[in-house]
BADORO-619419 format. One line per 8 residues: number of its first residue (from 1); for each residue y, x, z of N, C-alpha, C. Coordinates in steps of 0.2 Angstrom, whole numbers, plus 5000, padded with zeros to 4 digits. Layout:
residues N
NUM	Y X Z Y X Z Y X Z | ...
This chain:
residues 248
1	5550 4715 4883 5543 4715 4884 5542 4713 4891 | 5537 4710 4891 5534 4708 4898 5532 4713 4903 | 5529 4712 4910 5527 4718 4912 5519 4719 4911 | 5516 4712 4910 5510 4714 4909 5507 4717 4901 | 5511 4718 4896 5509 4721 4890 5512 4727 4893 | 5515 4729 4898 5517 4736 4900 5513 4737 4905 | 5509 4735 4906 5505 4738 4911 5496 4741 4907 | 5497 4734 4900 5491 4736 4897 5492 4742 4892
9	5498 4744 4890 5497 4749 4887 5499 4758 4889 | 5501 4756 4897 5500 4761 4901 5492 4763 4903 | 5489 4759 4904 5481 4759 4904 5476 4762 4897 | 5480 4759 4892 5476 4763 4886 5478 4771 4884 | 5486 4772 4887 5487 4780 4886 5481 4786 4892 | 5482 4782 4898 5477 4784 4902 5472 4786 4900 | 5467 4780 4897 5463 4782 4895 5459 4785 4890 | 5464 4787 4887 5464 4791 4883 5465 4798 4881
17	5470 4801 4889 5471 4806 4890 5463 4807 4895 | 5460 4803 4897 5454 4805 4901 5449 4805 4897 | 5448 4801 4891 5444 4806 4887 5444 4811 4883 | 5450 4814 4881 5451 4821 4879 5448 4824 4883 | 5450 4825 4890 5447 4828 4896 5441 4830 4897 | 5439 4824 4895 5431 4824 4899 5428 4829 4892 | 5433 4827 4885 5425 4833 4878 5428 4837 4879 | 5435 4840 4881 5436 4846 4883 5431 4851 4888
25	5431 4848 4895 5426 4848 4900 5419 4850 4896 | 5417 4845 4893 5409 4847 4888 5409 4854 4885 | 5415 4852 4881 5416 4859 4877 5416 4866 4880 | 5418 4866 4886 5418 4873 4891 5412 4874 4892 | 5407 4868 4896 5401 4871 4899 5395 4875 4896 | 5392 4879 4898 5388 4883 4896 5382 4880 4893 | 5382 4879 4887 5373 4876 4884 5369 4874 4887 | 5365 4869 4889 5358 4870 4892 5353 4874 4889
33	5348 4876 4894 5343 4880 4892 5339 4877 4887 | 5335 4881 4884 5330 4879 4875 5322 4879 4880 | 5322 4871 4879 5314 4868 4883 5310 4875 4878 | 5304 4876 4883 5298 4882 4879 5303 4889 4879 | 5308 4892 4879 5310 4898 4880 5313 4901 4888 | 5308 4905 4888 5310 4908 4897 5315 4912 4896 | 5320 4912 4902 5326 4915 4903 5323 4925 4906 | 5326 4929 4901 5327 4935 4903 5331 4937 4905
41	5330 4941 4912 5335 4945 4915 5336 4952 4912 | 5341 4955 4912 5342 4963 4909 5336 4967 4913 | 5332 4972 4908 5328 4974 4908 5331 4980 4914 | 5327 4984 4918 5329 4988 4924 5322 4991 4927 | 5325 4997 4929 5317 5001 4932 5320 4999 4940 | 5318 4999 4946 5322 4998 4954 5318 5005 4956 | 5319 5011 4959 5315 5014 4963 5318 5016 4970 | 5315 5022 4974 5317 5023 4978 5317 5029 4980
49	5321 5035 4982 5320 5042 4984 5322 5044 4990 | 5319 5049 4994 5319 5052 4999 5322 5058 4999 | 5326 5062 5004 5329 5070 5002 5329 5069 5010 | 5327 5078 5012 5327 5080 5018 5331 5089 5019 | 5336 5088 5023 5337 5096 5024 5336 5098 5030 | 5335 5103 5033 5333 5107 5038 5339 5112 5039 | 5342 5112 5047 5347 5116 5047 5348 5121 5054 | 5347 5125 5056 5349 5127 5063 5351 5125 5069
57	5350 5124 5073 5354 5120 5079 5360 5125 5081 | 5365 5121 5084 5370 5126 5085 5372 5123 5094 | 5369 5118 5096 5371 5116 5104 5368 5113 5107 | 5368 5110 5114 5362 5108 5117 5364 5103 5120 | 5360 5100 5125 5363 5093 5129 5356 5093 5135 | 5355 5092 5140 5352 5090 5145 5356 5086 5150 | 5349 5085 5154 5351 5079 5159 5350 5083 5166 | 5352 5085 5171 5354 5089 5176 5354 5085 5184
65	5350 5083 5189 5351 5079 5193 5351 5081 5201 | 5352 5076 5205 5348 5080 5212 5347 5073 5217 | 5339 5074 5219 5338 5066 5223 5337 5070 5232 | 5337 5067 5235 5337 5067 5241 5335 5060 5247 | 5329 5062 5252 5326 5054 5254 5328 5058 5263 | 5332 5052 5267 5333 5055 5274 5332 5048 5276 | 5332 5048 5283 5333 5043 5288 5337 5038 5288 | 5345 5040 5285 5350 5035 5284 5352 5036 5278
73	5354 5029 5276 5358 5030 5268 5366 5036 5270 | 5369 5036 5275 5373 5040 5274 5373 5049 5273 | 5367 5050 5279 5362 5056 5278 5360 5059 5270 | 5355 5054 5267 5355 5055 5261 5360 5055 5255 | 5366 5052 5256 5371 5054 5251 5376 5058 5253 | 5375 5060 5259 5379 5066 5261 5376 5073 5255 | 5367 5074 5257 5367 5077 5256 5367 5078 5249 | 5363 5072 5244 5367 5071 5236 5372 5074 5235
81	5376 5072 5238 5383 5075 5235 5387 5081 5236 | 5384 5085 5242 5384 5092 5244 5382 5096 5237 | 5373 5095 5236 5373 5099 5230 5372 5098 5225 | 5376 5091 5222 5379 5089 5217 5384 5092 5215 | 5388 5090 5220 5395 5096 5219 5394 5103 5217 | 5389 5107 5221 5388 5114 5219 5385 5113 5214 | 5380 5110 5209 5378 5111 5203 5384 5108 5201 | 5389 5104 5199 5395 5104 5195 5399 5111 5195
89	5400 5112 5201 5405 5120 5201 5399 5125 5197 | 5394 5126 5198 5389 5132 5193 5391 5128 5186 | 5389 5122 5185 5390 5119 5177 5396 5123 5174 | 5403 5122 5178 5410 5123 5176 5411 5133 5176 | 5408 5135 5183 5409 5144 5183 5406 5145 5176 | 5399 5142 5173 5397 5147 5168 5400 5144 5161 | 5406 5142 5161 5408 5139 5154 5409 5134 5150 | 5407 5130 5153 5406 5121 5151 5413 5116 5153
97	5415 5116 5146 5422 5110 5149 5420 5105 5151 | 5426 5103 5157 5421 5097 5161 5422 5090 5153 | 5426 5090 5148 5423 5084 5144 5417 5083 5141 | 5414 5090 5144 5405 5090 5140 5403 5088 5146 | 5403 5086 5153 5399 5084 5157 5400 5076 5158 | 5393 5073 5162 5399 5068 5162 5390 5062 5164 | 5393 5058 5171 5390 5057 5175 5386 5052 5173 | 5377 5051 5172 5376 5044 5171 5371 5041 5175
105	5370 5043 5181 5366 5038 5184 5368 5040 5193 | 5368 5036 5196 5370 5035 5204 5365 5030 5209 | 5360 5032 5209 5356 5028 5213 5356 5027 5220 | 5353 5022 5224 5351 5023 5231 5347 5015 5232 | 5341 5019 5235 5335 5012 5236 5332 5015 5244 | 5329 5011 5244 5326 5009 5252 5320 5012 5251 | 5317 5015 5255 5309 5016 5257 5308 5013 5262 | 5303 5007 5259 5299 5003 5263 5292 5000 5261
113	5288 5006 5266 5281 5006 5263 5277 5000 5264 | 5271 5001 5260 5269 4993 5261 5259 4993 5267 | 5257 4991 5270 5253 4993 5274 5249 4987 5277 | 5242 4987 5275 5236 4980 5276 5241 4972 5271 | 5246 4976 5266 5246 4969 5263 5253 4968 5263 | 5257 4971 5271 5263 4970 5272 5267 4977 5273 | 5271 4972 5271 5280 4978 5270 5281 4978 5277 | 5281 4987 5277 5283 4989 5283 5291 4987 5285
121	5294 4990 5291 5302 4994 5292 5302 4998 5287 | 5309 5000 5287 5313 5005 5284 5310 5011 5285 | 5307 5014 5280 5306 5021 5284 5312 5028 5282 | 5318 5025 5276 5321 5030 5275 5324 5025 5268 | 5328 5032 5268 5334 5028 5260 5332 5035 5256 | 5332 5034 5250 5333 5038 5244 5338 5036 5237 | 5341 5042 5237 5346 5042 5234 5347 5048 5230 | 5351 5047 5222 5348 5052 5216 5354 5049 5214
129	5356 5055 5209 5361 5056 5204 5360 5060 5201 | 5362 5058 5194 5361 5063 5187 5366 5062 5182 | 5367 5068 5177 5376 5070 5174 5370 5074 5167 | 5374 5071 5162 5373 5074 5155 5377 5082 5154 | 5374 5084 5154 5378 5091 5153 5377 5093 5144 | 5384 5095 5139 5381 5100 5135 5385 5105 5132 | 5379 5110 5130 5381 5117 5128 5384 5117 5123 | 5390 5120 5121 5392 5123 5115 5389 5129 5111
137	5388 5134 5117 5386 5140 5115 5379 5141 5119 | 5377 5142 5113 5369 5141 5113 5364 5147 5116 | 5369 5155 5117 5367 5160 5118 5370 5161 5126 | 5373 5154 5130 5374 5153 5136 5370 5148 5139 | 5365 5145 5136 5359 5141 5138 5356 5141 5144 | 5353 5148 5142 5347 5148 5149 5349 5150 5154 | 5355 5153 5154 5359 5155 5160 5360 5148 5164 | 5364 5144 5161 5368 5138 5162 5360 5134 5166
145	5355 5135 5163 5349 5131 5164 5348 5132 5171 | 5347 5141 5172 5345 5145 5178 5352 5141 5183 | 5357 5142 5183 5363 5140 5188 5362 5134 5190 | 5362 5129 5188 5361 5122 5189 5354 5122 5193 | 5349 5125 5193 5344 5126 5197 5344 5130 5204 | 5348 5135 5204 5350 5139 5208 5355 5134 5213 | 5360 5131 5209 5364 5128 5214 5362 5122 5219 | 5355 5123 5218 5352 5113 5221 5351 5108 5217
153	5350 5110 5209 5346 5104 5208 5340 5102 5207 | 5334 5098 5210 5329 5095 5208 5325 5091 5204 | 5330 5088 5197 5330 5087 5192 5333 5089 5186 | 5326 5092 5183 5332 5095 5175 5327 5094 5171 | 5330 5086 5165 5323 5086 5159 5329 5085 5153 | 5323 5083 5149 5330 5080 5142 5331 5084 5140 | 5328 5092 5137 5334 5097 5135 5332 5095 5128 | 5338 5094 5123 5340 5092 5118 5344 5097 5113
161	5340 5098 5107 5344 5104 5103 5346 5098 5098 | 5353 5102 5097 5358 5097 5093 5361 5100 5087 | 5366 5096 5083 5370 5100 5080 5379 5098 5082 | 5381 5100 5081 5389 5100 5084 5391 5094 5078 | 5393 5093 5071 5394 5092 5068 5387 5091 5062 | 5384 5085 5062 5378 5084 5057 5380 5081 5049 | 5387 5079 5048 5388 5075 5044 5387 5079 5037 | 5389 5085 5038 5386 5089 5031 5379 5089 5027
169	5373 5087 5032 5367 5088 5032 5365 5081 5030 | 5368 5078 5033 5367 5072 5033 5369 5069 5023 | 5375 5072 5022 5377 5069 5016 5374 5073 5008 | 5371 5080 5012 5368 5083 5007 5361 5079 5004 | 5359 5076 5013 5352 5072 5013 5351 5066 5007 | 5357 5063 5008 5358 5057 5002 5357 5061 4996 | 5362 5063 4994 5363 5067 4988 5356 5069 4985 | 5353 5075 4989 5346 5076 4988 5340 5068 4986
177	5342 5062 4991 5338 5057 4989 5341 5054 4983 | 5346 5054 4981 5349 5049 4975 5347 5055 4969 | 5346 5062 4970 5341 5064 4963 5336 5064 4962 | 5331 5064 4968 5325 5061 4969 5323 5054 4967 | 5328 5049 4967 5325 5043 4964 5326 5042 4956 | 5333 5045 4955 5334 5046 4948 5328 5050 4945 | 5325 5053 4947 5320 5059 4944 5313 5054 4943 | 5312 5049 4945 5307 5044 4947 5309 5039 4940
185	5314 5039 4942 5317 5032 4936 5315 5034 4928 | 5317 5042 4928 5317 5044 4921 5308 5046 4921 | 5306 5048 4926 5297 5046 4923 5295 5039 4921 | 5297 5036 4925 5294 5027 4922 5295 5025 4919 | 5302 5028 4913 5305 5027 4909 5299 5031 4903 | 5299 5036 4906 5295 5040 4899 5289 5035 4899 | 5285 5035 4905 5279 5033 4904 5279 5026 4902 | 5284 5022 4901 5283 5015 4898 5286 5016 4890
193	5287 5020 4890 5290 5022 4883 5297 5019 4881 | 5303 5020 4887 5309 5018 4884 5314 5022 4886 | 5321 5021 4887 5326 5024 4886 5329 5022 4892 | 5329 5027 4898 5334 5025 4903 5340 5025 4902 | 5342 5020 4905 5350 5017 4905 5355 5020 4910 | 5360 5017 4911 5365 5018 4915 5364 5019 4923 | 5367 5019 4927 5366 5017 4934 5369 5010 4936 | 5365 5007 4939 5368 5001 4939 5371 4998 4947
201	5364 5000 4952 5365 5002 4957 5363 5007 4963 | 5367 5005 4971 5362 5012 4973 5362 5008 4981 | 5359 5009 4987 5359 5007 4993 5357 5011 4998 | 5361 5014 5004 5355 5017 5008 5351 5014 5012 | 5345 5020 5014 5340 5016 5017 5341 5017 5024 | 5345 5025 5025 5347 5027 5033 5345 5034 5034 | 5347 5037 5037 5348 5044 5039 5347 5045 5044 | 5341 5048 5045 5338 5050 5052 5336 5057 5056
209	5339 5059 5059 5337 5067 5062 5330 5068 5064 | 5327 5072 5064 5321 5076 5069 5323 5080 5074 | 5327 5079 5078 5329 5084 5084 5322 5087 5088 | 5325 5094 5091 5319 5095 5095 5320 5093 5103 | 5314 5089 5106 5317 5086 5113 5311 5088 5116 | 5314 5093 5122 5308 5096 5127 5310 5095 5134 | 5306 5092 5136 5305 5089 5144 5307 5094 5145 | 5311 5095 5154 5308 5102 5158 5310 5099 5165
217	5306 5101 5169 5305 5101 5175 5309 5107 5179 | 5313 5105 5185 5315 5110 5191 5313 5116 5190 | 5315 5122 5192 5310 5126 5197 5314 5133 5199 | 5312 5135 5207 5317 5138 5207 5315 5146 5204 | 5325 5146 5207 5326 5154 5202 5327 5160 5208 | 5324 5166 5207 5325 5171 5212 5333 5174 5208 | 5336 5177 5212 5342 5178 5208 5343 5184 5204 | 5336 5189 5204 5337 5194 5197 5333 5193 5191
225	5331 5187 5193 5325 5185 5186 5331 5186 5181 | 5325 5185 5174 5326 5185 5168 5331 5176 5165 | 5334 5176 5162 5339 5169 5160 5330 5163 5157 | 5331 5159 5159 5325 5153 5154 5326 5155 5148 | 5320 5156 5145 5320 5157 5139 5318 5149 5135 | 5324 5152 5129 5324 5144 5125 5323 5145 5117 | 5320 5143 5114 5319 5141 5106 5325 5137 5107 | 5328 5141 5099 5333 5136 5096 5330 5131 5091
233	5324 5132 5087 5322 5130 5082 5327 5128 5076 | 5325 5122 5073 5330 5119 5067 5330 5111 5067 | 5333 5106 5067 5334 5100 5065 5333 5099 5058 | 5328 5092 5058 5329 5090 5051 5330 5083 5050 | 5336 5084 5045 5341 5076 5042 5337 5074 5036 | 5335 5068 5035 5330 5064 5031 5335 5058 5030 | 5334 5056 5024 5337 5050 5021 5333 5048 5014 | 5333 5040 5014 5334 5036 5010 5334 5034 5003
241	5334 5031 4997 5339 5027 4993 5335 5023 4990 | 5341 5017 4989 5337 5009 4985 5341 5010 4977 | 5336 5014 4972 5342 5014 4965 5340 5010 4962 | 5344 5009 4957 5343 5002 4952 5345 5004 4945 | 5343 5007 4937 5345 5010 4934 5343 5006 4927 | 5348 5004 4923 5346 5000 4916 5342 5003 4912 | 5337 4999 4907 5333 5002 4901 5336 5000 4894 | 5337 5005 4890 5342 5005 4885 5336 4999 4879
C-alpha cells in the first residue's frame, strides 16, 4: 500500500473518533433554558437577628500622665521623669504587675509664642508622658486612682470599665441573635402560610461592647481623704445575624 492511501485512511479514523466526541460532548451539556418559562430559584425566607447580654465589669484600665513646661528641654524632662517615676513606683506599691502598665506617649515641643503676627524666641519647652495603666481588682481602684495622684500626676482621663475575659458574653450574644432570627423566619413563614425549612445559612454581623468610659481630670489628694469613689456599672455585648432558612 502506498503511503498516501495511508495517510487517507488515517484521516478518516480521526475523524471519526472526533465526532463521537463532539455528540458525546452535546449529550453531557445541560439543556437549554424553555423560551417563555423563567428560572426559579429555591424558595427561602433571608432575615436578621440581634441578641444582647449585660454583664458586670470585673477590671479597669485608665491613662495616667504628667506634663511639665521649664526654661530648658533638659529642665523639663528632668522634672517629667522624676514624677513619672514616683507615680510608677505608687502604680507598683499598690498592686499592679508591671505587665498591666505600659507606656504610650513621650512628648516634648517648644513654646514659642506668637505676637502682632510673629513667632516670638523660645520661651520654654514642654514636655509630657503618659502609661496605660490596668486594674485587676476592682475593689483596689480608687485607692490606685488616689496614689497616682498623690505621687505627681497631672493627667488622669480614660477611666475604662472592662471585662477581663468577654468572650463568653460575647458568644452567648450570637447565640441569643441566631434564635432571634430563627424566631422571625418562623413568623413570615406562618404569615405567608408555608412551612419553614431547613437552615441553610447563617453570617455574623459583628459583636460590639457598650463599655462604660468616664473622663477624669487630676486632682489633688490630702492624705486621710476617703479612696475616689467609682461605679462599677455593667457592660453590654450586642451582636448580629445574617440567616437564611428554606421553605418546605
Amino acid at each position: 500500500m502506498t503511503g498516501r492511501p495511508l495517510v487517507a485512511a488515517a484521516l478518516l479514523v480521526l475523524s471519526s473518533f472526533a465526532g463521537g466526541a463532539r455528540a458525546q460532548d452535546a449529550s453531557l451539556r445541560a439543556p437549554p433554558p424553555v423560551p417563555g418559562v423563567p428560572h426559579r430559584p429555591p424558595r427561602s425566607i433571608a432575615v436578621s437577628g440581634e441578641g444582647r447580654v449585660s454583664v458586670a465589669t470585673d477590671s479597669a484600665s485608665f491613662t495616667v500622665g504628667v506634663e511639665a513646661t521649664a526654661k530648658t528641654v533638659g529642665a523639663a524632662t528632668a522634672e517629667v521623669n522624676a514624677r513619672m517615676k514616683a507615680v510608677l513606683d505608687a502604680v507598683a506599691r499598690a498592686g499592679v504587675a508591671g505587665k498591666d502598665v505600659r507606656t504610650v506617649r513621650y512628648d516634648v515641643s517648644v513654646e514659642r509664642p506668637w505676637k502682632d503676627g510673629k513667632q516670638q524666641p523660645i520661651a520654654g519647652y514642654r514636655v509630657s508622658t503618659s502609661a496605660d495603666v490596668r486594674v485587676r481588682e476592682l475593689p483596689k481602684l480608687g485607692k490606685i486612682l488616689d496614689a497616682v495622684t498623690a505621687a505627681g500626676s497631672n493627667q488622669l482621663q480614660s477611666l475604662r470599665m472592662e471585662r477581663l475575659d468577654p468572650a463568653p458574653q460575647k458568644l452567648e450574644a450570637l447565640a441569643l441573635a441566631y434564635a432571634a432570627a430563627r424566631e422571625k423566619a418562623r413568623a413570615l413563614a406562618v404569615a405567608a402560610g408555608v412551612e419553614l425549612g431547613d437552615f441553610l445559612s447563617v453570617s455574623e454581623g459583628g459583636v460590639s461592647p457598650r463599655p462604660m468610659v468616664m473622663p477624669m481630670m487630676a486632682r489633688s489628694m490630702a492624705a486621710d481623704s476617703a479612696p475616689a469613689p467609682v461605679a462599677e456599672g455593667e457592660l453590654e455585648y450586642g451582636a448580629r445575624v445574617e440567616a437564611v432558612f428554606g421553605v418546605k
